[in-house]
C-alpha positions as CSV (number, residue, x, y, z in Angstrom):
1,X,0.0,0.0,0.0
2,X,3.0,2.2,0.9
3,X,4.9,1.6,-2.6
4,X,2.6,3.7,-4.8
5,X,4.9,5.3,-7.1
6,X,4.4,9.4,-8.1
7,X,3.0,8.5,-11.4
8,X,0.7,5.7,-10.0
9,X,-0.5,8.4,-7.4
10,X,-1.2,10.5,-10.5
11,X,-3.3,8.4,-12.8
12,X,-5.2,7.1,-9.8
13,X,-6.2,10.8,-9.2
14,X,-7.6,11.5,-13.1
15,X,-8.9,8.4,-12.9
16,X,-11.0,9.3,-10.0
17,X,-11.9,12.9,-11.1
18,X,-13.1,11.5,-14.2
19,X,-15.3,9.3,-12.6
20,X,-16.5,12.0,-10.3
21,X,-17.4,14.2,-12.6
22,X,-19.1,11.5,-14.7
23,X,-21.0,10.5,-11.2
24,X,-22.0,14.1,-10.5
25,X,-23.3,15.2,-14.2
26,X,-25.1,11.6,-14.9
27,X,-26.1,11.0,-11.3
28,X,-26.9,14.0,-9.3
29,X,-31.1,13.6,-9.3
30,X,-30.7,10.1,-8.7
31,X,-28.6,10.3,-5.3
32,X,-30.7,9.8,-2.3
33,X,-30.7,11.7,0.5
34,X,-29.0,10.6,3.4
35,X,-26.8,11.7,6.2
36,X,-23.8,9.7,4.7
37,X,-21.6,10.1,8.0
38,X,-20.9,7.1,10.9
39,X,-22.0,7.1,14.1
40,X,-19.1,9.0,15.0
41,X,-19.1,11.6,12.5
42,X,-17.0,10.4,9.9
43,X,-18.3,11.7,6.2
44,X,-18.3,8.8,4.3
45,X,-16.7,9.2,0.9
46,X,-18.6,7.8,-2.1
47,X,-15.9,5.3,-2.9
48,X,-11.9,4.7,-2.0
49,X,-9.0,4.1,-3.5
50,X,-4.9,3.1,-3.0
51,X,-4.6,7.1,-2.3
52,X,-7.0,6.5,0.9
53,X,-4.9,3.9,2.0
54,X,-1.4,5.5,1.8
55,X,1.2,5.6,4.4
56,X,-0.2,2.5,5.5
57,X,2.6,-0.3,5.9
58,X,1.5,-3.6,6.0
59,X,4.2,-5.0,8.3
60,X,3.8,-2.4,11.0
61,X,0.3,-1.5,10.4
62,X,-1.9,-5.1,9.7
63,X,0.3,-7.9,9.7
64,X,-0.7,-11.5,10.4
65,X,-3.2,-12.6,12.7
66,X,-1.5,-13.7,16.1
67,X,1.7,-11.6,15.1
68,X,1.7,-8.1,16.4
69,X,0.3,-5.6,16.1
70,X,-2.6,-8.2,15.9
71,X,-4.7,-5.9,13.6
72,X,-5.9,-9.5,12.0
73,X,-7.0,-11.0,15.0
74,X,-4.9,-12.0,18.6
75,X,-4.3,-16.1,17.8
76,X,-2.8,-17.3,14.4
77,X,-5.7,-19.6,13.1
78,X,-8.6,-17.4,14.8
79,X,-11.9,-19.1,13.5
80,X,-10.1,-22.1,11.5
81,X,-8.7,-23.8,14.6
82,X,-12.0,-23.2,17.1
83,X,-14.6,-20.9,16.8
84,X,-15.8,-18.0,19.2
85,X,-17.7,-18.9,22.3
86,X,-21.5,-18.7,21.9
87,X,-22.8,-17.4,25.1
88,X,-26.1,-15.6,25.8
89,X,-26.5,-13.5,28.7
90,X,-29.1,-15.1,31.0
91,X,-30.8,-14.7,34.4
92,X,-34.3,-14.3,35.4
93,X,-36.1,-14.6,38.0
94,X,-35.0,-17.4,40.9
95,X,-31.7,-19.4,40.9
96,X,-33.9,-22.5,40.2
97,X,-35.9,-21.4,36.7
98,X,-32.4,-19.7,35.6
99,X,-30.5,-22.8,36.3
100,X,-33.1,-24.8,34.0
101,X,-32.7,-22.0,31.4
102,X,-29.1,-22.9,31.0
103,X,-29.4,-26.8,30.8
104,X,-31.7,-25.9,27.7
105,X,-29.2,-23.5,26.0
106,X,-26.5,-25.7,26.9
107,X,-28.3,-28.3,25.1
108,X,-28.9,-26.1,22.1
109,X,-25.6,-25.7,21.3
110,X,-24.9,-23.0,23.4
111,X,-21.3,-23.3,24.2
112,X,-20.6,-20.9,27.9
113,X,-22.4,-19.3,29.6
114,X,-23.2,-15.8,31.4
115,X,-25.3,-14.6,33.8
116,X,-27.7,-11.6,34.1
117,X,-28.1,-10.5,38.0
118,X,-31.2,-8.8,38.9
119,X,-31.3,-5.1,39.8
120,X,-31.0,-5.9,43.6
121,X,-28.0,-8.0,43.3
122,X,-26.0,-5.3,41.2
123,X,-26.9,-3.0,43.5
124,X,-25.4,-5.1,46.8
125,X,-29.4,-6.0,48.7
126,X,-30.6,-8.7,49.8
127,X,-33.9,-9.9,48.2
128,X,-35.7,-8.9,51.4
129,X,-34.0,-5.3,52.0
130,X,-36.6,-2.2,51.1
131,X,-35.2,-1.1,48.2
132,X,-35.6,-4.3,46.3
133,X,-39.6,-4.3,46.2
134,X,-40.7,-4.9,43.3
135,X,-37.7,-5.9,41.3
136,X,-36.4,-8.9,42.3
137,X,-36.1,-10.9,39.6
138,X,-37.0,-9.1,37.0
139,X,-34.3,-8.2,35.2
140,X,-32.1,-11.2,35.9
141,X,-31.3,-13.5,38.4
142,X,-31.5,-12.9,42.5
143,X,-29.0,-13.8,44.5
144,X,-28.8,-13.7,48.1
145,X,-26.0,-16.2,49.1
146,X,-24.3,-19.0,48.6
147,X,-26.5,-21.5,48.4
148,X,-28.6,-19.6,45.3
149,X,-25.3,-20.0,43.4
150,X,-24.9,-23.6,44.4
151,X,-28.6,-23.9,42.9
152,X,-28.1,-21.7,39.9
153,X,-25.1,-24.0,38.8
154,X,-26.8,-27.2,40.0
155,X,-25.7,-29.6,37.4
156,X,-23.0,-28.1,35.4
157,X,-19.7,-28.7,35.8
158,X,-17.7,-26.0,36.8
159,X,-13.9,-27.1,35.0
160,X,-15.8,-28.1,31.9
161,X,-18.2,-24.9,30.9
162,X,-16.6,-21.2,30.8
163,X,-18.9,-19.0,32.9
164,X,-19.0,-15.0,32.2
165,X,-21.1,-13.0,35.3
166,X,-22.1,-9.2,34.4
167,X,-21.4,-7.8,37.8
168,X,-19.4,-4.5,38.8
169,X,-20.3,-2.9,42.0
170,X,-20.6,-6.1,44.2
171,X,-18.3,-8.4,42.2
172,X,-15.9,-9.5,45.0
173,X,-18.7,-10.9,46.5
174,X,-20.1,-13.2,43.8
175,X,-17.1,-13.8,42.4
176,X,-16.3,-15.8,45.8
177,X,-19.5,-17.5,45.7
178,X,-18.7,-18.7,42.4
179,X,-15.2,-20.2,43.7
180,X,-16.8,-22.0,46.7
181,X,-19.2,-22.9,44.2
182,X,-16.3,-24.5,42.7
183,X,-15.0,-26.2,45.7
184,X,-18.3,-27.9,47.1
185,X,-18.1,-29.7,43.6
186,X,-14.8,-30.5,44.5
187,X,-12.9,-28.3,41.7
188,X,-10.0,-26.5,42.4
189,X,-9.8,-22.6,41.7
190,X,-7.2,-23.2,39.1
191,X,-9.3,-25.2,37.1
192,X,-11.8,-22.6,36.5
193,X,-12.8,-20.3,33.3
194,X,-14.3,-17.5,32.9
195,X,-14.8,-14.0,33.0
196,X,-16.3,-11.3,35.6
197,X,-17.2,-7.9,34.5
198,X,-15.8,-5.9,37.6
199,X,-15.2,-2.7,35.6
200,X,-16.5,-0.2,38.2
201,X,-14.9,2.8,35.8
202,X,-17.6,2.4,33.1
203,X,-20.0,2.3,36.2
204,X,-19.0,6.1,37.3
205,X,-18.8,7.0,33.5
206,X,-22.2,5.1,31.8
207,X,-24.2,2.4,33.5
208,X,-24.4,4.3,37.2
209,X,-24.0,1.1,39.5
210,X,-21.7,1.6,42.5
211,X,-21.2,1.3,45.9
212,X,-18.3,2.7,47.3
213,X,-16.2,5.6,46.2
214,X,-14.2,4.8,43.2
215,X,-10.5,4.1,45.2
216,X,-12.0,1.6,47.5
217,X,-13.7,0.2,44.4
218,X,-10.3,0.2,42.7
219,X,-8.1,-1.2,45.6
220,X,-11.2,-3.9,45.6
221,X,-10.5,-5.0,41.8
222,X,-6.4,-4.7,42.2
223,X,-7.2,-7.0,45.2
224,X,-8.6,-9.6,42.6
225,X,-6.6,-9.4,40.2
226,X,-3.7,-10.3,42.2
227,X,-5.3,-12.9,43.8
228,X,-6.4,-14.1,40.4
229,X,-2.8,-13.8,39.3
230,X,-1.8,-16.4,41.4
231,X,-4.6,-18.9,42.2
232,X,-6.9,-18.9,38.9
233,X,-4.3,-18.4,35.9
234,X,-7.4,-19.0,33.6
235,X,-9.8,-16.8,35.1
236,X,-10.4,-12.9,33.6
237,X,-10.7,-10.9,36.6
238,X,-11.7,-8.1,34.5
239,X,-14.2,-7.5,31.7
240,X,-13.1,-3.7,30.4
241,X,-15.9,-2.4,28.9
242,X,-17.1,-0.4,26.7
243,X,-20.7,-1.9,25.8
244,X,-22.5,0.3,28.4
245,X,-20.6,3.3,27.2
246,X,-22.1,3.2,24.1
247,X,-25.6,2.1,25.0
248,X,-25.2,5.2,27.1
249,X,-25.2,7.1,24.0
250,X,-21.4,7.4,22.6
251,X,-20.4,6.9,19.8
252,X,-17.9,4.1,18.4
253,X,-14.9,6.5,18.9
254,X,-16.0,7.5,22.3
255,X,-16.6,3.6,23.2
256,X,-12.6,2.8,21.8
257,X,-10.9,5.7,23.5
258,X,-12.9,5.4,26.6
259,X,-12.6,2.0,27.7
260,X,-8.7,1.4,26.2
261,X,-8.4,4.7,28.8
262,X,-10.2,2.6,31.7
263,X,-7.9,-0.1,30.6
264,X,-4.8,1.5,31.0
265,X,-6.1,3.2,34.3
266,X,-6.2,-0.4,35.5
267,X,-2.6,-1.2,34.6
268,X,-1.6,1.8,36.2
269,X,-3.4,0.7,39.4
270,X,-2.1,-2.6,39.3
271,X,1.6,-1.6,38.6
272,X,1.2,0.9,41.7
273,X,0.7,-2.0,44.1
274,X,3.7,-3.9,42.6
275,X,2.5,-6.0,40.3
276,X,4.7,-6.5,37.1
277,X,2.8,-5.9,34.0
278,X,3.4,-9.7,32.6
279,X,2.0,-11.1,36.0
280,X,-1.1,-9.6,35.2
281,X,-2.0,-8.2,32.1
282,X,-2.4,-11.2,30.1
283,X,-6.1,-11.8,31.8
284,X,-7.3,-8.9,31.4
285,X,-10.1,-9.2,29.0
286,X,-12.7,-6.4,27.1
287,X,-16.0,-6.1,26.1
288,X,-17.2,-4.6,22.6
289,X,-20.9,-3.3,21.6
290,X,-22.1,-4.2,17.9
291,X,-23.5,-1.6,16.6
292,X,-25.6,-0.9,13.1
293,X,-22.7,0.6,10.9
294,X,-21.1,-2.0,10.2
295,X,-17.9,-1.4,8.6
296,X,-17.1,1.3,11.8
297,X,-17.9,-1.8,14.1
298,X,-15.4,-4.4,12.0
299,X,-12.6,-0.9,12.2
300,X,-13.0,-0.5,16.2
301,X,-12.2,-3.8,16.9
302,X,-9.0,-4.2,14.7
303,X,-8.1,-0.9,15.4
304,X,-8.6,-1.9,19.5
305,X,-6.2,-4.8,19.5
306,X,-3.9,-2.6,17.3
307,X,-3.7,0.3,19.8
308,X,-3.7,-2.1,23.1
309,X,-0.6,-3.8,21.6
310,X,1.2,-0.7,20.8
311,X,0.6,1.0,24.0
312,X,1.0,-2.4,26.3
313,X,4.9,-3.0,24.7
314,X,5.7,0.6,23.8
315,X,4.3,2.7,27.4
316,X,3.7,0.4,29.8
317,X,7.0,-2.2,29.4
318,X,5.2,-5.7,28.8
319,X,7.7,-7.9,27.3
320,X,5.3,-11.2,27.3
321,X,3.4,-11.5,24.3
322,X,0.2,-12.5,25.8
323,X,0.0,-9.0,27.6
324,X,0.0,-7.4,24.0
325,X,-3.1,-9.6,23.4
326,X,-6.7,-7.8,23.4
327,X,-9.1,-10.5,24.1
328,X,-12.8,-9.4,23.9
329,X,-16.2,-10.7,24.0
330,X,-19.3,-8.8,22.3
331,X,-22.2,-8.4,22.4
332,X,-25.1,-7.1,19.8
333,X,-26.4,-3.7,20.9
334,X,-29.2,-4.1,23.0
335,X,-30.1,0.2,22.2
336,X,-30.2,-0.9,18.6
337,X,-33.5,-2.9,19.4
338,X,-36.9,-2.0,18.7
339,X,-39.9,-2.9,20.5
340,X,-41.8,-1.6,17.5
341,X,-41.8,-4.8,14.5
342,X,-39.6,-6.9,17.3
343,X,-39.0,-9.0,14.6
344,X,-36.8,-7.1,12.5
345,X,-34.3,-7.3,15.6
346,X,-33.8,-10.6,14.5
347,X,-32.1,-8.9,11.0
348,X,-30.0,-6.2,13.5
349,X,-28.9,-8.9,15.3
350,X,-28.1,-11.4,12.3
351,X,-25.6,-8.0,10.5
352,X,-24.1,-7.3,14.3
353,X,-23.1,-10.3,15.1
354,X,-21.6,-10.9,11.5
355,X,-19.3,-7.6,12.5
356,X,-18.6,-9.5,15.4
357,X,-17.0,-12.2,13.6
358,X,-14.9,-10.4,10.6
359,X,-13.8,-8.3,13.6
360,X,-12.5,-11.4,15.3
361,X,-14.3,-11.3,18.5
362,X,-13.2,-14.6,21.3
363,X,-17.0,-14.3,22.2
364,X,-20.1,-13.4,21.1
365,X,-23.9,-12.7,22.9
366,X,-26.6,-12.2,20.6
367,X,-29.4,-10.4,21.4
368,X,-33.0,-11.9,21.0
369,X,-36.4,-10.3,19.6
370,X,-37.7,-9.1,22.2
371,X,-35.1,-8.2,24.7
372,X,-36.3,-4.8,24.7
373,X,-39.8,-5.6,25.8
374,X,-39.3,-7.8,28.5
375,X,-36.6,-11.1,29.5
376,X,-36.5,-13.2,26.5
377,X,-38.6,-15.9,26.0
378,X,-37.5,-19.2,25.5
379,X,-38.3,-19.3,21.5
380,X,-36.5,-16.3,21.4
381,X,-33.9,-17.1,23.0
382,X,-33.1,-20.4,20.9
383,X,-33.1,-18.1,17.5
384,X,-30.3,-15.7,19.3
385,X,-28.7,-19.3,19.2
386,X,-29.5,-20.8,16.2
387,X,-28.7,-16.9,14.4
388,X,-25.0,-17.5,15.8
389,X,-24.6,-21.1,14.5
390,X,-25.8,-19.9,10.8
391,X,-23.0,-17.7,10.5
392,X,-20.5,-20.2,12.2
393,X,-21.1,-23.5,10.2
394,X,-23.3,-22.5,7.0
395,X,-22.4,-18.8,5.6
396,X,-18.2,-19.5,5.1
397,X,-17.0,-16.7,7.0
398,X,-15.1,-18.2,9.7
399,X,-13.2,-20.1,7.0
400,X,-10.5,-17.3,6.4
401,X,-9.3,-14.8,8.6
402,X,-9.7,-10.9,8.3
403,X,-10.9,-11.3,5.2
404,X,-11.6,-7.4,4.7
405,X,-7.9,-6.7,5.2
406,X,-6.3,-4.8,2.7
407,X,-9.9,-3.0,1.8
408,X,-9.3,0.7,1.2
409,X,-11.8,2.0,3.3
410,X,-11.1,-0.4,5.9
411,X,-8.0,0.2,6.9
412,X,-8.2,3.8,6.5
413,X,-11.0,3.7,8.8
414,X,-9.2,1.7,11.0
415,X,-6.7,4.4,10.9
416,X,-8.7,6.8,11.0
417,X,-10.7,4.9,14.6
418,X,-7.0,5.1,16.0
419,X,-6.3,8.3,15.4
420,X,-9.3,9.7,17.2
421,X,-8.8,7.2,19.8
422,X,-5.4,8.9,20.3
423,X,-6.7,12.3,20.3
424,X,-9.0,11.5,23.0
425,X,-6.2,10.0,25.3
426,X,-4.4,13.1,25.0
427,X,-7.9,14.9,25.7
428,X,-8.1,12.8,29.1
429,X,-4.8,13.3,30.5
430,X,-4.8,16.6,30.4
431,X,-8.4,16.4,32.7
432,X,-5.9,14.5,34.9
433,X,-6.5,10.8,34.2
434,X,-9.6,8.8,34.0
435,X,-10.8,9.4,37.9
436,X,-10.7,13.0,37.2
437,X,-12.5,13.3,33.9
438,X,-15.1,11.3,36.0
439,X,-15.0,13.9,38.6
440,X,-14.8,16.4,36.3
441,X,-17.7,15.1,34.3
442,X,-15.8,15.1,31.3
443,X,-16.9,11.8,30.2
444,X,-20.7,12.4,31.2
445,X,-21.2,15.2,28.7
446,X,-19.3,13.8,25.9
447,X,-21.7,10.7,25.7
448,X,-24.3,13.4,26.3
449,X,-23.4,15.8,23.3
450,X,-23.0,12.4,21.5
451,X,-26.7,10.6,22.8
452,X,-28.1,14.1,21.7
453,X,-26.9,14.5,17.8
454,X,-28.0,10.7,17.3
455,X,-31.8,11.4,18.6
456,X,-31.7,14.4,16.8
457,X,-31.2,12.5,13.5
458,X,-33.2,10.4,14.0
459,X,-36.3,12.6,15.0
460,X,-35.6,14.6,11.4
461,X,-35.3,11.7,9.6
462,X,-31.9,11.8,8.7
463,X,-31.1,8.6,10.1
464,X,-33.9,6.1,9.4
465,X,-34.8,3.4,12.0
466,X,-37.3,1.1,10.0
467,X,-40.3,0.6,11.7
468,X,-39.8,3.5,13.9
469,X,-39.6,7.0,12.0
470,X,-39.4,5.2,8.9
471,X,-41.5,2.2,6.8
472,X,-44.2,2.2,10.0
473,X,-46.9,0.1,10.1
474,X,-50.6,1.4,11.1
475,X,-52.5,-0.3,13.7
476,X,-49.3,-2.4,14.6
477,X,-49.8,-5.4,17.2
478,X,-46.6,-7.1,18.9
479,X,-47.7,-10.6,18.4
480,X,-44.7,-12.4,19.9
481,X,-45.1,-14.4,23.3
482,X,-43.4,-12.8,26.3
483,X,-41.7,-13.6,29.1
484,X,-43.6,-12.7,32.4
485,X,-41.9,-13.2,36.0
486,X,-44.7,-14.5,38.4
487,X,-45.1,-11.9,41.5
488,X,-44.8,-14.5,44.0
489,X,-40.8,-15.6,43.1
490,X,-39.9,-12.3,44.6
491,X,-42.1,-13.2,47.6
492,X,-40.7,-16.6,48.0
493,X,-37.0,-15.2,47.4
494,X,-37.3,-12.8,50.4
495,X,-38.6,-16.0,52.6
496,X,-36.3,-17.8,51.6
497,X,-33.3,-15.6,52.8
498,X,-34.5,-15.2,56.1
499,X,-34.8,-18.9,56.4
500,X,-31.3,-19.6,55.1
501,X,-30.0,-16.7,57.8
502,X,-31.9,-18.3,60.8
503,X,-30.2,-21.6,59.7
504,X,-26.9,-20.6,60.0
505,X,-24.1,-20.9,62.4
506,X,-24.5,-17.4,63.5
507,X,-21.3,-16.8,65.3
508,X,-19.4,-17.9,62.5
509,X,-21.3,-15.3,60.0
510,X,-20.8,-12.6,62.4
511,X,-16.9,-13.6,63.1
512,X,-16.0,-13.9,59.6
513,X,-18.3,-10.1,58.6
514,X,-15.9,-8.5,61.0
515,X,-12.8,-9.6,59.2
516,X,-14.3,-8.7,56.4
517,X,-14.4,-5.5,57.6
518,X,-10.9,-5.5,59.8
519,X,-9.1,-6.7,56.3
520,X,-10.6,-3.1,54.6
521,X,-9.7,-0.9,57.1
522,X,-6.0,-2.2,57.5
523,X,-6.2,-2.3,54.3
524,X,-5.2,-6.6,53.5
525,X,-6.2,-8.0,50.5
526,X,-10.1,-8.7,50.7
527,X,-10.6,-11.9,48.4
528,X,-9.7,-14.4,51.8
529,X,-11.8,-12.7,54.3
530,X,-14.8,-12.6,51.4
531,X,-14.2,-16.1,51.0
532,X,-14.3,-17.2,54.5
533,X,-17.8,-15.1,55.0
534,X,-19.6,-16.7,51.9
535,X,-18.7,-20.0,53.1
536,X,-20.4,-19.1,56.5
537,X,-23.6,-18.3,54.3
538,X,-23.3,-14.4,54.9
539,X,-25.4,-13.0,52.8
540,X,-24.3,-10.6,49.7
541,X,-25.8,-7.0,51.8
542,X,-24.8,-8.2,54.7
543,X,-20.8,-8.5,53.1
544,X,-21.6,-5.7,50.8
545,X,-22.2,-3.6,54.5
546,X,-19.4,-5.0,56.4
547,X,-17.2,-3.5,53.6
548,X,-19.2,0.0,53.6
549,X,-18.7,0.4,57.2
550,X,-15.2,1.6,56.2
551,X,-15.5,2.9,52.5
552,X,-18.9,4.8,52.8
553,X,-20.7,5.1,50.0
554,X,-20.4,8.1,46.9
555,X,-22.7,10.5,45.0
556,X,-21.8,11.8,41.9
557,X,-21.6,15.3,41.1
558,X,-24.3,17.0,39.3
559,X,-23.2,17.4,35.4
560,X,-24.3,20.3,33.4
């Protein structure tokens, strides 16, 4: 791409004037109207060519898959040697009709799984406390102690399916009930796979869901990461990630820059305890949103791994491969979902997750029909699967990697995603790092700006959602069956708490709570003490407390 010579250069050009012009004279009352920009303001050209994709140098810039910079995909056979896990996100309503819901995907093909908590349970209460009325269960999975994840996983063997669990604010504490999980089946720590989200950062910038202030929340995750570091070497203590940025409203740039800046804010933490980058760095893991536009989708993820590698060897030090590695799992964009024709989500989904896998995602959720109506239904559910296993064994396209490299406007909107990633790195540091552009509100009114332009395009019709400002149908009916969670589950949760705490060894619960909360105040690492209190059957609030009782809890600033 680099060797173009002067006179190539120069016929390419009259080449494409002549065509121009020919386009513009024959053309012009035939163009449609249309924005013609990407989500992240990018005017799209009519057409590219070599001059597009000068400068670019294929041995620094794309490369091989598995080589660095790992443009083409982190490991050398990608899709030809195993495909990406299939995983839906799943949780509803008690441990026990969420534990059955996995036997059935798992029987459909569904190859790891991941777990949706309800609102409660991200939030750190108990299914009894006030503040859970009325939603537990609803929006995942409750769960109260250890024995709901004993139920939840009732069945499934822990060393033989990966498990991913979207938690943040209170993830110490199910991340130890999933390890003694582990060990009443009689499975080591080391032998387990998986992910946990644990990305409080995204929390303060996007989703809103903490509980502490954001250094005890970071001490917390350092905590697990070293103890991950040396007891589960297959575990990813961290999910970095940038899906609930941009269903906040950013846009793809503001998703790349923004969590790649979280990520290094991690490393930074990490390497201020002590920890040397290679000790921990190669489990770290991300998380991408698929969004419509799909080329810019395919372009953030290659130009993500590209811009990890670079900064992991080149600023931070890591001389281990595997720390240059960006390993991420996706998921379709749930804001991309219409509860108007539901059906046509089945299309959105079908396109995003086929960005997912030409951008060479490890992992991949798909979205079902009518996830943004309610928990999906069972049928549903099985043609999120089924949409997955299409692409993977009938359309071809895992059978050769990257196959888009090389395309002008690819690469020079991969460039192009990079260089605006850059720009916004040097943005951040000079708000003072990624805690104080969340102080600052930096962050907040970016994705707000951003969230604002897109709804306002779309309200004038200059981006067209079918079936919602565009190609609407009168008198429209949602005929598709959905799932309803029975009002008395929440009842029989909240019994069934304060039977499990009256059944306990109480002196135990309460002696292992106050180490919790002697290990955060001297300031020990707070995975043992966690551990020891969900094997007494402590309760997740009443951990959750034991650890506020020294951190206190935060409020965010008011953002104009």
């Amino acid at each position: 791409m680099e060797t173009l010579q002067r006179q190539d250069i120069e016929a390419i050009r009259n080449a494409r004037t002549r065509w121009e012009e020919r386009s513009e004279n024959g053309k012009r009352a035939k163009l449609r109207q249309g924005l013609f920009t990407n989500s992240s303001g990018l005017a799209v050209r009519p057409i590219y060519d070599p001059t597009d994709a000068r400068g670019i140098n294929f041995q620094r810039d794309i490369g091989y898959p598995g080589e660095f910079p790992y443009t083409r995909g982190v490991y050398d056979s990608m899709y030809r040697g195993q495909l990406w896990t299939m995983r839906l996100f799943s949780g509803f309503a008690n441990p026990e009709l969420t534990n059955e819901r996995y036997h059935y995907l798992l029987k459909r093909g569904q190859t790891g799984l991941s777990v949706a908590f309800d609102m409660p349970t991200l939030m750190g209460y108990d299914s009894d406390h006030e503040r859970a009325l009325g939603e537990v269960g609803r929006c995942g999975v409750a769960i109260d102690s250890l024995a709901d994840v004993e139920t939840l996983f009732r069945g499934i063997p822990l060393d033989k399916v990966s498990v991913s669990m979207t938690i943040n604010g209170p993830a110490l504490v199910l991340f130890a009930m999933y390890v003694v999980a582990a060990e009443k089946q009689g499975i080591s720590p080391s032998c387990l796979r998986g992910t946990i989200q644990n990305d409080i950062l995204k929390e303060y910038i996007a989703q809103k869901e903490w509980l502490f202030p954001p250094e005890p929340h970071m001490r917390i995750i350092v905590d697990m990461i070293e103890w991950c570091a040396q007891h589960m070497p297959s575990y990813n203590p961290i999910s970095i990630s940038g899906y609930h940025i941009r269903e906040a409203g950013a846009t793809a740039v503001q998703e790349l820059a923004f969590t790649l800046a979280d990520g290094f804010c991690y490393v930074e933490h990490c390497r201020d305890r002590g920890l040397a980058v290679d000790a921990f760095a190669p489990r770290l893991s991300y998380f991408f949103d698929i969004h419509n536009d799909f080329f810019e989708e395919i372009a953030k993820l290659r130009a993500a791994r590209r811009i990890w590698a670079r900064h992991m060897r080149d600023r931070y030090g890591a001389t281990d491969p595997r720390s240059w590695l960006l390993r991420f799992h996706s998921q379709t964009a749930g804001v991309s979902l219409t509860a108007q024709q539901p059906e046509n989500n089945i299309v959105r989904v079908a396109y995003q997750a086929l960005a997912a896998v030409l951008g060479g995602t490890q992992s991949l959720h798909t979205n079902s029909m009518d996830e943004t109506l309610a928990l999906p239904s069972e049928k549903a559910a099985r043609i999120a699967v089924r949409t997955q296993q299409i692409l993977a064994y009938e359309t071809g396209v895992p059978d050769t990697i990257d196959p888009l490299a090389g395309s002008y406007y690819v690469e020079s909107l991969t460039n192009w995603m990079e260089e605006q990633a850059e720009e916004y790195f040097r943005r951040i540091q000079t708000e003072g790092g990624v805690l104080d552009a969340i102080r600052s509100g930096f962050f907040q009114r970016e994705i707000g700006r951003a969230a604002y332009d897109f709804q306002r395009e779309v309200e004038r019709k200059q981006r067209i959602q079918v079936g919602v400002n565009d190609f609407v149908e009168a008198d429209e009916r949602i005929e598709i069956p959905i799932l309803k969670i029975d009002e008395t589950i929440e009842q029989r949760q909240a019994s069934r708490v304060r039977e499990r705490r009256a059944a306990r060894n109480e002196p135990q619960v309460t002696q292992s709570l106050a180490a919790v909360t002697a290990s955060a105040r001297e300031g020990d690492n707070l995975v043992p003490p966690v551990l020891d209190a969900v094997r007494s059957y402590a309760t997740l609030g009443e951990i959750v407390e034991a650890m506020r009782l020294v951190f206190g809890g935060y409020r965010e600033p008011p953002v104009l």
